[in-house]
C-alpha positions in Angstrom: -18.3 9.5 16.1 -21.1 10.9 17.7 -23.8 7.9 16.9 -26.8 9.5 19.5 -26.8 12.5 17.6 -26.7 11.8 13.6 -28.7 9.5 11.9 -26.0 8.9 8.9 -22.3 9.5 8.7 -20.5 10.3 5.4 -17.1 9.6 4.0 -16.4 9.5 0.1 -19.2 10.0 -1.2 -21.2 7.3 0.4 -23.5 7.8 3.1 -23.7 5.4 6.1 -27.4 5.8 8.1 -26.7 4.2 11.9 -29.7 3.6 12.3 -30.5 0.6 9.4 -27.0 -0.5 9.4 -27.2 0.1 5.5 -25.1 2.3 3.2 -27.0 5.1 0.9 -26.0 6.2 -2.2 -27.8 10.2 -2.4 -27.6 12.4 -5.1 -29.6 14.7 -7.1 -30.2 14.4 -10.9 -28.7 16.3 -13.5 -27.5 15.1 -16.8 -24.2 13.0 -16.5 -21.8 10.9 -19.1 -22.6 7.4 -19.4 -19.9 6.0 -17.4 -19.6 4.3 -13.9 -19.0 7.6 -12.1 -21.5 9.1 -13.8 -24.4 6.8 -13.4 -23.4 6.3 -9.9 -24.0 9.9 -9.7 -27.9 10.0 -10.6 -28.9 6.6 -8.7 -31.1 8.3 -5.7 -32.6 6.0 -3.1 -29.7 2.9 -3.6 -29.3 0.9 -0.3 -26.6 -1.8 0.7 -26.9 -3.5 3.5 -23.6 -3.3 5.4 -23.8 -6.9 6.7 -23.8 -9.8 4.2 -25.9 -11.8 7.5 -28.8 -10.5 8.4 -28.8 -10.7 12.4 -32.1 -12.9 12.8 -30.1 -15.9 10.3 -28.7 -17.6 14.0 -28.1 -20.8 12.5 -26.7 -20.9 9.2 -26.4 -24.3 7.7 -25.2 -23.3 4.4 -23.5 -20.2 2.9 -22.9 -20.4 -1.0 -21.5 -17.9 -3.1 -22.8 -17.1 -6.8 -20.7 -15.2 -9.3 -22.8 -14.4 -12.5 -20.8 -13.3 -15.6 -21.8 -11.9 -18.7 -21.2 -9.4 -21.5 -22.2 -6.9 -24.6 -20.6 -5.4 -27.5 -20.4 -2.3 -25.3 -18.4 -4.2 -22.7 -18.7 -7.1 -19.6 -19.0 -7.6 -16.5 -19.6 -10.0 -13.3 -21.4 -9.9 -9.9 -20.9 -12.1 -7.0 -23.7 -12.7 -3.9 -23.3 -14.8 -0.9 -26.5 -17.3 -0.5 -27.4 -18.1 3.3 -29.9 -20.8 4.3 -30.9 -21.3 7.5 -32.0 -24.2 9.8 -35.5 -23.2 9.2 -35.1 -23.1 5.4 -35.3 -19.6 5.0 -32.9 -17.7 1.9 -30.9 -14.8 2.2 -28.6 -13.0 -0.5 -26.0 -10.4 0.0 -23.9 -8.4 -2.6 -20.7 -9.1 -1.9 -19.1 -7.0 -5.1 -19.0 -6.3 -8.5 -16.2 -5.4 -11.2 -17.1 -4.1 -15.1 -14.6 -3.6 -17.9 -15.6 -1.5 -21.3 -15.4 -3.4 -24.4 -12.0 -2.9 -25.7 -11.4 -0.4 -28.6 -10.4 -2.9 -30.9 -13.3 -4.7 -31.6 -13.8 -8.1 -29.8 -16.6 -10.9 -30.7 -18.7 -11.3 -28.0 -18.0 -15.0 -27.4 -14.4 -13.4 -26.3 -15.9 -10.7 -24.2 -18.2 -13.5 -22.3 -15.1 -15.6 -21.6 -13.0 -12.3 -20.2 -16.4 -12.0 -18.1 -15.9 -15.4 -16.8 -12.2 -15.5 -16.4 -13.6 -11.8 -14.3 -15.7 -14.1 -12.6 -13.5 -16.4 -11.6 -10.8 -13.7 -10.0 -14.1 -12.2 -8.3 -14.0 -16.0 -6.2 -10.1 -15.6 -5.7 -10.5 -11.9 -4.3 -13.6 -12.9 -2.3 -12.1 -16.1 -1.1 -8.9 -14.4 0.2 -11.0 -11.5 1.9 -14.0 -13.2 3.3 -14.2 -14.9 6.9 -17.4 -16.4 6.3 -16.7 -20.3 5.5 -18.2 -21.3 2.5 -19.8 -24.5 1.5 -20.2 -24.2 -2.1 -19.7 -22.0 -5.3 -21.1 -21.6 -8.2 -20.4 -19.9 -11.7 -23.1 -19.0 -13.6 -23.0 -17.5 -17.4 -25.4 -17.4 -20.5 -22.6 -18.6 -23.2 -22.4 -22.0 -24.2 -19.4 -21.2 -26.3 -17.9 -19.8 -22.8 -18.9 -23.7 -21.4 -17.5 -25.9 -24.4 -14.3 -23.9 -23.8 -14.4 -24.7 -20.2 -15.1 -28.7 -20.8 -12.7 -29.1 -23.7 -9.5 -31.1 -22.8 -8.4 -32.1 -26.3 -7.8 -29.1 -28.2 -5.6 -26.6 -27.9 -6.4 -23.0 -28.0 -4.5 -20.1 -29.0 -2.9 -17.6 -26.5 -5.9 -15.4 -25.6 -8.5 -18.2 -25.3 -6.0 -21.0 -23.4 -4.9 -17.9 -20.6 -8.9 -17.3 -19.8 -9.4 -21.4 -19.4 -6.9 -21.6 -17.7 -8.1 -19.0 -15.4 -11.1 -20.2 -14.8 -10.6 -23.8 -14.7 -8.7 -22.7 -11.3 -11.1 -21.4 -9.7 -14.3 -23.7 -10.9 -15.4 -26.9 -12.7 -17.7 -27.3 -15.8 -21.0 -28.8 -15.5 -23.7 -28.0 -17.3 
């Protein structure tokens, strides 16, 4: 790659500028299905940071990593960040990914979309976990449903199929507290 002469490099569809180390998301707007691709398409001026560090965080004492999960009638989703603090005290968050899943056609009550979002969640820290080099200190789970929590802290009920395999999930990967 010729870096001294362009100011961003492209490859599927994302656009790379050298020069702020970030990734670009340019398009033009038009009129586009509500879907994933589609919204992607119309988002103009989006910037990622390619590096989860910034390069002036020299000594990191703590790295954390946050997965928030949560969900609609139209469908769920979760996020994960990594959480740097440095020796001075200062805070710095990086998107590390994100996955989202349309309700499914059958309809599904929300409390079970909000625990598919966790048990998302919670194979979010498994993929990030395998794929990251950075050491982590702590993680944390965070969701809105308390119905999503009592499932998560029961341990004398059992729960049919659907509910026990997403507890099970999760309990894996995290522990309840409230």
């Amino acid at each position: 790659m010729d870096f001294e002469n362009t100011l961003a490099q492209h490859a599927l569809g994302v656009e790379w500028n050298v020069q702020t180390d970030r990734f670009q998301i340019g398009a033009f707007r038009k009129s586009k299905p509500v879907t994933r691709r589609g919204i992607l398409s119309v988002l103009t001026g989006v910037t990622i940071d390619r590096c989860y560090r910034p390069s002036n965080f020299e000594n990191v004492e703590s790295v954390q990593i946050h997965h928030f999960a949560d969900a609609s009638e139209k469908g769920y989703g979760a996020v994960s960040y990594f959480r740097f603090v440095d020796a001075a005290g200062t805070k710095h968050c990086s998107f590390i990914m994100g996955k989202s899943r349309l309700a499914p056609v059958k309809a599904v009550t929300i409390p079970r979309l909000e625990l598919m979002a966790a048990a998302l969640a919670a194979s979010l820290d498994q993929k990030t976990k395998e794929e990251s080099k950075i050491p982590v200190h702590n993680t944390l789970f965070w969701t809105d449903s308390m119905v999503v929590l009592r499932y998560i802290q029961n341990e004398s009920k059992r729960f049919k199929a659907f509910v026990a395999n997403r507890v099970s999930v999760i309990q894996k990967s995290s522990s309840p507290s409230p």
